[in-house]
C-alpha positions as CSV (number, residue, x, y, z in Angstrom):
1,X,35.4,37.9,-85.0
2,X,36.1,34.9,-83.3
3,X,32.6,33.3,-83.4
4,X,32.8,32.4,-86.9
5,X,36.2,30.7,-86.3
6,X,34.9,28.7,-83.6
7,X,32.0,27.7,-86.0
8,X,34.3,26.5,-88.8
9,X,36.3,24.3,-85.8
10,X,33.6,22.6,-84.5
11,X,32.5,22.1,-88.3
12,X,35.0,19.8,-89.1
13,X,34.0,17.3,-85.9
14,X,31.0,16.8,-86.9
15,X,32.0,16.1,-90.6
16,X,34.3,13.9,-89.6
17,X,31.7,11.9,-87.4
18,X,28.8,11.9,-90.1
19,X,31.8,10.9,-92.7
20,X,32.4,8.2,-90.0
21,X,28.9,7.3,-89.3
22,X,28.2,7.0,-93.3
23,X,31.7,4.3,-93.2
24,X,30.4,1.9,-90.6
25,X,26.9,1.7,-92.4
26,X,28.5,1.7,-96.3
27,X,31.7,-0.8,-95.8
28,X,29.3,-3.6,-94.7
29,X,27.3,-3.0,-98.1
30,X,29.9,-2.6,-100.3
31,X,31.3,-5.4,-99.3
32,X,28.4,-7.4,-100.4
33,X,29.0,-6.5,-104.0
34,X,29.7,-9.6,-106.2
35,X,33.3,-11.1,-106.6
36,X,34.2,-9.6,-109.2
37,X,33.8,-6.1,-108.4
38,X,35.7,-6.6,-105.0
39,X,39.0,-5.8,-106.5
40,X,37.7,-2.5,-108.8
41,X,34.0,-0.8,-107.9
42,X,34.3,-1.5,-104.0
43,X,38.2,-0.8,-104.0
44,X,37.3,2.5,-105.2
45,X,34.2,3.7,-103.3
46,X,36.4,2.2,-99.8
47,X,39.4,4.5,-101.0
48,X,37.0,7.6,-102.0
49,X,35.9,7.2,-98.4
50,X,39.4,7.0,-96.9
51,X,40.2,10.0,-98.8
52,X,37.3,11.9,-97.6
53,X,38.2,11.1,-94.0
54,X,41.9,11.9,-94.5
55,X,41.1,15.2,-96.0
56,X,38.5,15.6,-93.2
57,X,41.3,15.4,-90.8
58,X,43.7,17.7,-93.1
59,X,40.9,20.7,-93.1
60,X,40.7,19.9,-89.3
61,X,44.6,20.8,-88.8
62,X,44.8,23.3,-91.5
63,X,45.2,27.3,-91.5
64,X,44.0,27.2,-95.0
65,X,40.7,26.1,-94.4
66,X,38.8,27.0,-98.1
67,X,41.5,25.0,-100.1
68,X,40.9,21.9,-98.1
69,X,37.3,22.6,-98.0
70,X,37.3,22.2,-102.0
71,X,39.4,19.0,-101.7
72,X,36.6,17.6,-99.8
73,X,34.0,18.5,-102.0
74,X,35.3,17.4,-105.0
75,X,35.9,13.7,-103.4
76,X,32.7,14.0,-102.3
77,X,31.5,14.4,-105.9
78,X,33.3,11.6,-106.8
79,X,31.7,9.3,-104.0
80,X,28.4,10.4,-105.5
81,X,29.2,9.4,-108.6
82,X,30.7,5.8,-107.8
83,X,27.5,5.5,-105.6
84,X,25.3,6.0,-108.8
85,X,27.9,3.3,-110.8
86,X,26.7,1.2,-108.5
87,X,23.1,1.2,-108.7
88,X,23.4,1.6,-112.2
89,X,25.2,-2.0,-112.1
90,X,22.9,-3.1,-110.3
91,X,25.2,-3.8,-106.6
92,X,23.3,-1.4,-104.7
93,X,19.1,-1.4,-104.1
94,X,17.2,1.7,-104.7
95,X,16.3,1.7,-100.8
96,X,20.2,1.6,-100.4
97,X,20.8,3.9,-102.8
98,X,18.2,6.1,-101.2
99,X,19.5,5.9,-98.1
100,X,23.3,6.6,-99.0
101,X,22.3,9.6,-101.2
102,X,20.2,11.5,-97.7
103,X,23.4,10.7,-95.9
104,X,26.2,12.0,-98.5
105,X,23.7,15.4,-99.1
106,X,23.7,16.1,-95.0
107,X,27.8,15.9,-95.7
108,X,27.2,18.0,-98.8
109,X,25.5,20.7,-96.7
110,X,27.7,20.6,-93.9
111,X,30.5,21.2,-96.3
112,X,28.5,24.0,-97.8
113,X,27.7,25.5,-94.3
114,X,31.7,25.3,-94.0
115,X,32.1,27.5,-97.0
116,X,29.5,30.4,-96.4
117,X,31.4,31.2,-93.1
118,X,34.5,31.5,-94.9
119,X,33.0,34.0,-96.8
120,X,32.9,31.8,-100.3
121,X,29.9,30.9,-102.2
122,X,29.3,27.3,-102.5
């Protein structure tokens, strides 16, 4: 009974350090984006990612484990989405693009590991 606690706990570390990892490489790209988009597309896609780390940290602390887990996942959606704004417009290379979406799915699975061993289908 206690193993699949202990699986969930150490789950949320390494979320947190991949959602961390993902940061350090993404900031430094969005950042390149052109003026005018400083102030709306990179605003948002810095914020998503603050929000995924501050929920990170929230499922990390919490008792209630699935609710958060859900949080998470749907800001992780929305990350996906703002990514794919961004190529669309033209900020973000395919190679870029690429490389962001391999990093967000490993995320994406970790997250979905989290939910099978509370018992919940992803």
């Amino acid at each position: 009974m206690n193993a699949p606690a202990q699986g969930i706990q150490s789950h949320p570390f390494v979320l947190r350090q991949k959602l961390e990892d993902f940061c350090h490489w993404f900031f430094p790209v969005v950042d390149r984006f052109p003026k005018k988009e400083r102030w709306a597309l990179c605003t948002q896609i810095k914020n998503c990612l603050y929000r995924l780390v501050r929920r990170t940290i929230q499922l990390q602390k919490s008792k209630n484990k699935v609710g958060h887990i859900f949080e998470v996942d749907i800001d992780l959606e929305m990350l996906r989405y703002l990514i794919r704004q961004a190529h669309t417009s033209r900020y973000l290379s395919s190679n870029r693009l690429r490389h962001a979406s391999v990093l967000v799915g490993e995320i994406g699975k970790i997250l979905g590991g989290m939910l099978r061993k509370c018992g919940v289908q992803p």
